[in-house]
mmCIF file of the N, C-alpha and C atoms, coordinates in Angstrom:
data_MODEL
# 
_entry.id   MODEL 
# 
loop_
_atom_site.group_PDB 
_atom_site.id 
_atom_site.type_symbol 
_atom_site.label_atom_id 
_atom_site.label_alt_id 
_atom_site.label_comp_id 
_atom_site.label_asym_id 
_atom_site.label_entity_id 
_atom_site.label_seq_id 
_atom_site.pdbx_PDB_ins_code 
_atom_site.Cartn_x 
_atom_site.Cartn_y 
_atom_site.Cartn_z 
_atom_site.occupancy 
_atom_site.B_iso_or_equiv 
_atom_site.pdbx_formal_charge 
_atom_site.auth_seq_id 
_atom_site.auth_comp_id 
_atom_site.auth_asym_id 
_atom_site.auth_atom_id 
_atom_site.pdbx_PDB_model_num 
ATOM 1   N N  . UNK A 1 1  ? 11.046 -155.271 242.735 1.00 0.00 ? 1  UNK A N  1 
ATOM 2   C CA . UNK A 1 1  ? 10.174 -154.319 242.098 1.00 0.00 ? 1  UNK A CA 1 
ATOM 3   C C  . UNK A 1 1  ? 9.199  -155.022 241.164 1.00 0.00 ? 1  UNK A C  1 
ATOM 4   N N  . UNK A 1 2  ? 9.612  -156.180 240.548 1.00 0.00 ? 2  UNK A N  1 
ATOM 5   C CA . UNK A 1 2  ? 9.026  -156.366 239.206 1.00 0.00 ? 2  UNK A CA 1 
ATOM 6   C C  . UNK A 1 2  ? 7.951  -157.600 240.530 1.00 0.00 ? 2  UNK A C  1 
ATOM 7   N N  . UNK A 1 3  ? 7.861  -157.777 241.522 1.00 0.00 ? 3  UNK A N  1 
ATOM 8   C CA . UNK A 1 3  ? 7.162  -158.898 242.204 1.00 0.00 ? 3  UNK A CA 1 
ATOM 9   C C  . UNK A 1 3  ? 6.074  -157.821 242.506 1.00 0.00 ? 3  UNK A C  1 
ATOM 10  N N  . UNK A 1 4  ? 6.257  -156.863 243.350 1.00 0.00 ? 4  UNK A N  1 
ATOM 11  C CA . UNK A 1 4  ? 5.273  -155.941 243.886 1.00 0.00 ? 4  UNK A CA 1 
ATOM 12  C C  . UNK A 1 4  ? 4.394  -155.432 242.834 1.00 0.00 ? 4  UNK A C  1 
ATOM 13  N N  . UNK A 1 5  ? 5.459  -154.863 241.775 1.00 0.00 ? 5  UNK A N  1 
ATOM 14  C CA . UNK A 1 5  ? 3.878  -154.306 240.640 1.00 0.00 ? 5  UNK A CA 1 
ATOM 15  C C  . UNK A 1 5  ? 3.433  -156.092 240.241 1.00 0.00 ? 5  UNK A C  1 
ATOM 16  N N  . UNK A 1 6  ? 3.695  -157.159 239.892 1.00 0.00 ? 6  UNK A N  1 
ATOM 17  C CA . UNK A 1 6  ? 2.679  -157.947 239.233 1.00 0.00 ? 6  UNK A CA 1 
ATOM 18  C C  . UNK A 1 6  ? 2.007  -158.362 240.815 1.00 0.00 ? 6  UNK A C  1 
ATOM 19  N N  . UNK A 1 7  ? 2.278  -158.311 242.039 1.00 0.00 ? 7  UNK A N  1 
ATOM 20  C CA . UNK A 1 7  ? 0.983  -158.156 242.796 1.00 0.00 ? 7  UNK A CA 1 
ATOM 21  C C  . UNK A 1 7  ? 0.172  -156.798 243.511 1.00 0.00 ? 7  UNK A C  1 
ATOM 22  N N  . UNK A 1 8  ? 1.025  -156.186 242.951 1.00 0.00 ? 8  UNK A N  1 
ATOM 23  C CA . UNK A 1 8  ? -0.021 -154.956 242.847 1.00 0.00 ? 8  UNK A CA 1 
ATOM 24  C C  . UNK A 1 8  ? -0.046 -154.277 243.976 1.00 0.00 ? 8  UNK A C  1 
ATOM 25  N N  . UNK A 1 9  ? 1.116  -154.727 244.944 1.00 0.00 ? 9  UNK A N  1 
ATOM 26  C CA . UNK A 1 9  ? 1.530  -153.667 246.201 1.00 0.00 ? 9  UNK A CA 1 
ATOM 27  C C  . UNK A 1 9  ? 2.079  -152.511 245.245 1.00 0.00 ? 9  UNK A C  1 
ATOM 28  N N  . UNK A 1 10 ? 2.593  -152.232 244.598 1.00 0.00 ? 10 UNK A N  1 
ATOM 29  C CA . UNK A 1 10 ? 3.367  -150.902 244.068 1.00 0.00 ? 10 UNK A CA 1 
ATOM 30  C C  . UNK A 1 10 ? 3.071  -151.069 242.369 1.00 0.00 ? 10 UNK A C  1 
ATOM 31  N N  . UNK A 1 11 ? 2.125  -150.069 242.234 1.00 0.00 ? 11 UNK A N  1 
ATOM 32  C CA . UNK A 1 11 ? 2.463  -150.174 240.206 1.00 0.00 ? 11 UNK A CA 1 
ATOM 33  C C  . UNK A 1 11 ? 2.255  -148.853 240.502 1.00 0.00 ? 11 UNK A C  1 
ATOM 34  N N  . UNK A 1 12 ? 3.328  -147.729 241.021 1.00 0.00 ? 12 UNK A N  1 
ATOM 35  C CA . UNK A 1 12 ? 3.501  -146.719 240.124 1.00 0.00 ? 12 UNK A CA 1 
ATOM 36  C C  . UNK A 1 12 ? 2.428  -145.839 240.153 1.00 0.00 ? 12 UNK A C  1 
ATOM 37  N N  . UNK A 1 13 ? 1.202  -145.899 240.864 1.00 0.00 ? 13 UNK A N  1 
ATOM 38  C CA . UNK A 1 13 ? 0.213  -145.222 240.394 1.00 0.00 ? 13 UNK A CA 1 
ATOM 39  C C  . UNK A 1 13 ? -0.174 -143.641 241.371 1.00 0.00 ? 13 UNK A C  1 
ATOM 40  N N  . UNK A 1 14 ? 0.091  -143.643 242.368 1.00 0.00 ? 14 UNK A N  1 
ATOM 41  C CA . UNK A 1 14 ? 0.228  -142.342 243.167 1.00 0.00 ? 14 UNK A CA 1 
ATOM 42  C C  . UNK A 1 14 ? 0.875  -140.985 242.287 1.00 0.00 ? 14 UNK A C  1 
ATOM 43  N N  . UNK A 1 15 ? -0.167 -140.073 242.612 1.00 0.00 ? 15 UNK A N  1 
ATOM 44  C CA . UNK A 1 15 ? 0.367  -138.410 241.930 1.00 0.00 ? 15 UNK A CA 1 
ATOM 45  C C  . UNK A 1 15 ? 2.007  -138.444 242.227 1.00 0.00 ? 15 UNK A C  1 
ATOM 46  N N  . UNK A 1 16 ? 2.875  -138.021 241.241 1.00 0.00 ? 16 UNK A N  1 
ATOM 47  C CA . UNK A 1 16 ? 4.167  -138.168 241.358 1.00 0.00 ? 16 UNK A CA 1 
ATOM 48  C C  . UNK A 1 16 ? 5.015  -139.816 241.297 1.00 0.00 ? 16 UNK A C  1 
ATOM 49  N N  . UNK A 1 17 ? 4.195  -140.874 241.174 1.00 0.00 ? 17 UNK A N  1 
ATOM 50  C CA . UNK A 1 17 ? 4.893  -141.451 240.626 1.00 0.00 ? 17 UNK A CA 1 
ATOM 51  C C  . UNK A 1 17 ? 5.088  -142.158 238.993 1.00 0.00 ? 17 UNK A C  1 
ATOM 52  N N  . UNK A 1 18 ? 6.504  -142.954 238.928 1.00 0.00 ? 18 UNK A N  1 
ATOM 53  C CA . UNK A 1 18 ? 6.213  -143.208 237.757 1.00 0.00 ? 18 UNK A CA 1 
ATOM 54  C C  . UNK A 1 18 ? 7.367  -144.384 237.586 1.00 0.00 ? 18 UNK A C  1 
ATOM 55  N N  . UNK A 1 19 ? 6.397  -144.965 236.230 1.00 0.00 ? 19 UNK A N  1 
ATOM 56  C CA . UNK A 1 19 ? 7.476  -146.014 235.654 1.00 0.00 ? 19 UNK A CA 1 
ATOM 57  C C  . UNK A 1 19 ? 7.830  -145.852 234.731 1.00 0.00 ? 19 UNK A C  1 
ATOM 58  N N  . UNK A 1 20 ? 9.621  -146.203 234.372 1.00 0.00 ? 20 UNK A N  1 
ATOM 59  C CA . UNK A 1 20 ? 10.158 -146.402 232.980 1.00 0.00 ? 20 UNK A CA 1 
ATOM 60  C C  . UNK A 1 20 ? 11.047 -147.403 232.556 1.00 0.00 ? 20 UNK A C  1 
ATOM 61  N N  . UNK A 1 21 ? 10.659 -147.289 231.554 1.00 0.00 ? 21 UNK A N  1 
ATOM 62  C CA . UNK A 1 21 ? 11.175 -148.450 231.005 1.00 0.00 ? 21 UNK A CA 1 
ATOM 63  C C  . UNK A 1 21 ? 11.892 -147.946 229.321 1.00 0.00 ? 21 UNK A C  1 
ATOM 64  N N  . UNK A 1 22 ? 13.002 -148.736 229.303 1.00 0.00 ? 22 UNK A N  1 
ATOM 65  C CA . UNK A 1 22 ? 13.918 -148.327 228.115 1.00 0.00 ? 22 UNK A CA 1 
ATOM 66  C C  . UNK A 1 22 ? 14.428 -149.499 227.487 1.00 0.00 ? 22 UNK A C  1 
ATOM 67  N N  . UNK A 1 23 ? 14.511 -149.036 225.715 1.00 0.00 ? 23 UNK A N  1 
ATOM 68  C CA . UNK A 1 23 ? 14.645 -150.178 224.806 1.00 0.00 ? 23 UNK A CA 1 
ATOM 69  C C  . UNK A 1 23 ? 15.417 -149.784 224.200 1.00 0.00 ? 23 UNK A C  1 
ATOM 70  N N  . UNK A 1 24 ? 16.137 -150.339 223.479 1.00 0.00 ? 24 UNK A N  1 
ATOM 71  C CA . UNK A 1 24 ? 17.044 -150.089 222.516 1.00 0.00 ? 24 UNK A CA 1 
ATOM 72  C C  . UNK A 1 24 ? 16.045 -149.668 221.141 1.00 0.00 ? 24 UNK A C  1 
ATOM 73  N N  . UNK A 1 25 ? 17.050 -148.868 220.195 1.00 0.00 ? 25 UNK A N  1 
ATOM 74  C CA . UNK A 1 25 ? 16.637 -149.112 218.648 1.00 0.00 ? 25 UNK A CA 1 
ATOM 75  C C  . UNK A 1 25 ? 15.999 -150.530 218.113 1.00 0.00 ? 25 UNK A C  1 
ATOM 76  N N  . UNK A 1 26 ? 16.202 -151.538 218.554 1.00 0.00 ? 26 UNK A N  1 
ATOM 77  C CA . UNK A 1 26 ? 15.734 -152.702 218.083 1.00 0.00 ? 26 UNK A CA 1 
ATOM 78  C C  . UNK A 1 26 ? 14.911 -153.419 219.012 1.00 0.00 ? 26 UNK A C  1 
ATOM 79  N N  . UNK A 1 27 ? 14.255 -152.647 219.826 1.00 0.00 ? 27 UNK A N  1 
ATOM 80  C CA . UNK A 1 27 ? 13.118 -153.242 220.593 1.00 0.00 ? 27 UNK A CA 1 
ATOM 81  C C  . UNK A 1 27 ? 13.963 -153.981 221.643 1.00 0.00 ? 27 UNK A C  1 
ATOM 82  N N  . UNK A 1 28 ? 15.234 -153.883 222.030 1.00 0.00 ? 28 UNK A N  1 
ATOM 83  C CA . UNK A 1 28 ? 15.318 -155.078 222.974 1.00 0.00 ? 28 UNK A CA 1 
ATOM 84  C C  . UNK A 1 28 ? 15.258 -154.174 224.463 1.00 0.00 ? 28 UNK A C  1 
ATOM 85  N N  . UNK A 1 29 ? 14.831 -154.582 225.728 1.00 0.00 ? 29 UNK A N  1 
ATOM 86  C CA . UNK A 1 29 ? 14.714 -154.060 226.912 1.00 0.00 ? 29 UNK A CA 1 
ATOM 87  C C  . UNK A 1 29 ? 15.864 -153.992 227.790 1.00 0.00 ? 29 UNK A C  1 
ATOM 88  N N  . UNK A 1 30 ? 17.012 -152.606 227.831 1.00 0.00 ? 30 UNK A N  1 
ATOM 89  C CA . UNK A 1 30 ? 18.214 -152.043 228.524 1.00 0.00 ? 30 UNK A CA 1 
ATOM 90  C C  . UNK A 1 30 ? 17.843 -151.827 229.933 1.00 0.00 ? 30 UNK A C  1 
ATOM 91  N N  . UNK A 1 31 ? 16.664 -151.319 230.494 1.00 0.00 ? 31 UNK A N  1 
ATOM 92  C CA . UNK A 1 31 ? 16.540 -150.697 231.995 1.00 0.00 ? 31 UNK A CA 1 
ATOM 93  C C  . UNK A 1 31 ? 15.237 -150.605 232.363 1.00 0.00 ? 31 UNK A C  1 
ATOM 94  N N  . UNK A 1 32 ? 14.768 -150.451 233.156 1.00 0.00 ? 32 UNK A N  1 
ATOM 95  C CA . UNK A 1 32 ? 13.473 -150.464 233.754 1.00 0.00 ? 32 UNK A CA 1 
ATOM 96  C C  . UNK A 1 32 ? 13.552 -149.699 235.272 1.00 0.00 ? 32 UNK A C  1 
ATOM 97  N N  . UNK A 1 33 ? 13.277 -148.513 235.391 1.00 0.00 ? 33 UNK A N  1 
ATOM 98  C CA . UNK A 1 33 ? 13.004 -148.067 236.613 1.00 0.00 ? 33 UNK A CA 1 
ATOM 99  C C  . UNK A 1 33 ? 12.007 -147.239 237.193 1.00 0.00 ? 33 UNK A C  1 
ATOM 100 N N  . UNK A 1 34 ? 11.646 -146.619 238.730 1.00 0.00 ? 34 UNK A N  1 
ATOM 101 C CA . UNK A 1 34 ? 10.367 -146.558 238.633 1.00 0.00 ? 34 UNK A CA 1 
ATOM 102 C C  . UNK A 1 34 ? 10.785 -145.101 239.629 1.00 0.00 ? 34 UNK A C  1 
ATOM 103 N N  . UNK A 1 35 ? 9.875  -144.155 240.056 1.00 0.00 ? 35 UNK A N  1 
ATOM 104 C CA . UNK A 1 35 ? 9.952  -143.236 241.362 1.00 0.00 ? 35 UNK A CA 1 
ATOM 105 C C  . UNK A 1 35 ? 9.068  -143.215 242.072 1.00 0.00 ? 35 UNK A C  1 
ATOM 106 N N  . UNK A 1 36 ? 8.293  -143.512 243.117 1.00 0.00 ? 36 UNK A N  1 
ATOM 107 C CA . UNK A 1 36 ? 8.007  -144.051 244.658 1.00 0.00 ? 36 UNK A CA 1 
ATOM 108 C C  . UNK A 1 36 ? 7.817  -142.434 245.529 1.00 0.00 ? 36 UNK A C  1 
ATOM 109 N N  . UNK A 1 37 ? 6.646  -142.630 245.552 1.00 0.00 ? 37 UNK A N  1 
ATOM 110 C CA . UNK A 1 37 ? 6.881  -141.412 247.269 1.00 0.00 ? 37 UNK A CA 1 
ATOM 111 C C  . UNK A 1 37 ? 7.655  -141.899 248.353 1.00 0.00 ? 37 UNK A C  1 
ATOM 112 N N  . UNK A 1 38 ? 8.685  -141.402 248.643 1.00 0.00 ? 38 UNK A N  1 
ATOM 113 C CA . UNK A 1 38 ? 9.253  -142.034 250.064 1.00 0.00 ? 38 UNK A CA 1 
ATOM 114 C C  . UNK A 1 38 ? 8.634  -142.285 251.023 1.00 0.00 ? 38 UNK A C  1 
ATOM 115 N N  . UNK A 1 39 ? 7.979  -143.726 251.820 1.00 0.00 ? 39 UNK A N  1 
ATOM 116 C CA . UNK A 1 39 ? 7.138  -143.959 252.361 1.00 0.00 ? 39 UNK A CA 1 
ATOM 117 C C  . UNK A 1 39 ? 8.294  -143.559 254.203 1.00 0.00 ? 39 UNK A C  1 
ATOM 118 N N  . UNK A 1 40 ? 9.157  -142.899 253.785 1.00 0.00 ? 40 UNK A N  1 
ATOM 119 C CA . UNK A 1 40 ? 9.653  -142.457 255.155 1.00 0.00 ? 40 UNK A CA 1 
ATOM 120 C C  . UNK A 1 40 ? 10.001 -141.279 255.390 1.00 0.00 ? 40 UNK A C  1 
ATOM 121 N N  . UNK A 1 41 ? 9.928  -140.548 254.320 1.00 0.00 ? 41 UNK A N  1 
ATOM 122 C CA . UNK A 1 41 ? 10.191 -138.845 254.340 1.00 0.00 ? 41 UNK A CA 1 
ATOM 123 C C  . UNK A 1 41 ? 8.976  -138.217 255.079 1.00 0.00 ? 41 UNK A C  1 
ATOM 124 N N  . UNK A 1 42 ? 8.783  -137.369 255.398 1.00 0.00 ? 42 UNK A N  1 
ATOM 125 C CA . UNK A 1 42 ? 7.935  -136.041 256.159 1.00 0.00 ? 42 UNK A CA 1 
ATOM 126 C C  . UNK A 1 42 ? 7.570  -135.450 254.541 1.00 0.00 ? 42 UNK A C  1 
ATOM 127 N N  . UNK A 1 43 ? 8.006  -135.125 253.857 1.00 0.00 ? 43 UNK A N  1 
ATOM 128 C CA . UNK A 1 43 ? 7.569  -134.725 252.543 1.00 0.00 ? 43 UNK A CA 1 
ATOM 129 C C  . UNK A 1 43 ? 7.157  -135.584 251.662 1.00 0.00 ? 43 UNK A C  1 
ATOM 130 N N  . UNK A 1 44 ? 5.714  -134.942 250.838 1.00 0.00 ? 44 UNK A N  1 
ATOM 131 C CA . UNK A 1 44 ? 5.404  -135.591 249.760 1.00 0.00 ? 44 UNK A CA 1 
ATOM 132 C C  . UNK A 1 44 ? 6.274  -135.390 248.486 1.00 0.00 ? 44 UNK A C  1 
ATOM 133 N N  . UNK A 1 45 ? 7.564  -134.406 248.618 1.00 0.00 ? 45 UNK A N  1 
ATOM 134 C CA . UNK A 1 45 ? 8.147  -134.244 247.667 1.00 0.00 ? 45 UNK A CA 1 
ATOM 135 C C  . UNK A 1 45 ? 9.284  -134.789 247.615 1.00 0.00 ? 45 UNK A C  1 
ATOM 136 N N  . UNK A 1 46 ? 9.200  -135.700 247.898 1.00 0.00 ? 46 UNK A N  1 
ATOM 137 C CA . UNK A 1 46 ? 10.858 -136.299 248.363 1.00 0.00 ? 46 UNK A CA 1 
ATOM 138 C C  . UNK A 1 46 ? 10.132 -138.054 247.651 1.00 0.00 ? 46 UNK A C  1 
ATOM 139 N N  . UNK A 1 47 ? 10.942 -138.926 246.708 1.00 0.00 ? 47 UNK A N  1 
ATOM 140 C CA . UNK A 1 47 ? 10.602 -139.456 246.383 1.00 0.00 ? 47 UNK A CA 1 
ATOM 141 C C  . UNK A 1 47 ? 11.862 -140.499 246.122 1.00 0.00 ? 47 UNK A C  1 
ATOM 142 N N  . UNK A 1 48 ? 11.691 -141.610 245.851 1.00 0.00 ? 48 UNK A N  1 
ATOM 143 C CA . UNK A 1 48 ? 13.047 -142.676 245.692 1.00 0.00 ? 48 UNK A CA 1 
ATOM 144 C C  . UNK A 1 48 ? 12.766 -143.322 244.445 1.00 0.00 ? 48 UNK A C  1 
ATOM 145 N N  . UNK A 1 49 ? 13.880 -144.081 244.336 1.00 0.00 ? 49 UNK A N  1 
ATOM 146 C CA . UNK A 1 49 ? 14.201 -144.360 242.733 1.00 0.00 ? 49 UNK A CA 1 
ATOM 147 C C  . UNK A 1 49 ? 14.542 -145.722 243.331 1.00 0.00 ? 49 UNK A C  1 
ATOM 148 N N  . UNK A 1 50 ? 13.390 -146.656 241.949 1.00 0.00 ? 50 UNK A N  1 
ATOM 149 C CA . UNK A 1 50 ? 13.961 -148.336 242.291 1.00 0.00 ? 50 UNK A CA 1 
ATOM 150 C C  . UNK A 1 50 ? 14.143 -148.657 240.666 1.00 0.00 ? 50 UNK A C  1 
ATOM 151 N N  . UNK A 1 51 ? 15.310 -149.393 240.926 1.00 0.00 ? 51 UNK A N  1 
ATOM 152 C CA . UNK A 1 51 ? 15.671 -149.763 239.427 1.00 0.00 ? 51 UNK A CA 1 
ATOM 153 C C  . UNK A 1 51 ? 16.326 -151.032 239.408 1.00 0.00 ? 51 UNK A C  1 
ATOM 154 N N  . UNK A 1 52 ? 15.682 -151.704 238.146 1.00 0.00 ? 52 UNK A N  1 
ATOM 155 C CA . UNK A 1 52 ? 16.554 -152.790 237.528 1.00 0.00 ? 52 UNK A CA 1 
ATOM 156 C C  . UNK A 1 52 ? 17.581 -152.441 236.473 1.00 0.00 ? 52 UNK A C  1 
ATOM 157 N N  . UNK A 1 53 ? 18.185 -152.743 236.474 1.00 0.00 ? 53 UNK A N  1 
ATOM 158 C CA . UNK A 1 53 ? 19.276 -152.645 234.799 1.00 0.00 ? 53 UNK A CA 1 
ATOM 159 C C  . UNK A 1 53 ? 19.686 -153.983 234.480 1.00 0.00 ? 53 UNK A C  1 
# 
């Protein structure tokens, strides 16, 4: 995930998607994940979840 958004096949940017990212109280970085249109569903409402932890 983190290869594709810094080349820019996938950053997240399509209606319905999104990135997150989570920190602790003290700024340090716990999780990072993102939601994706399913590039294999029949629906635009059907979407997948890629995550680091």
């Amino acid at each position: 995930m983190v290869n594709e958004y810094e080349n820019g096949k996938n950053t997240f940017h399509k209606p319905g998607e999104a990135l997150f990212v989570v920190f602790t109280p003290e700024n340090k970085l716990i999780a990072i994940g993102g939601l994706n249109i399913d590039p294999y569903a029949d629906d635009p409402k059907v979407e997948r979840l890629r995550r680091l932890c």
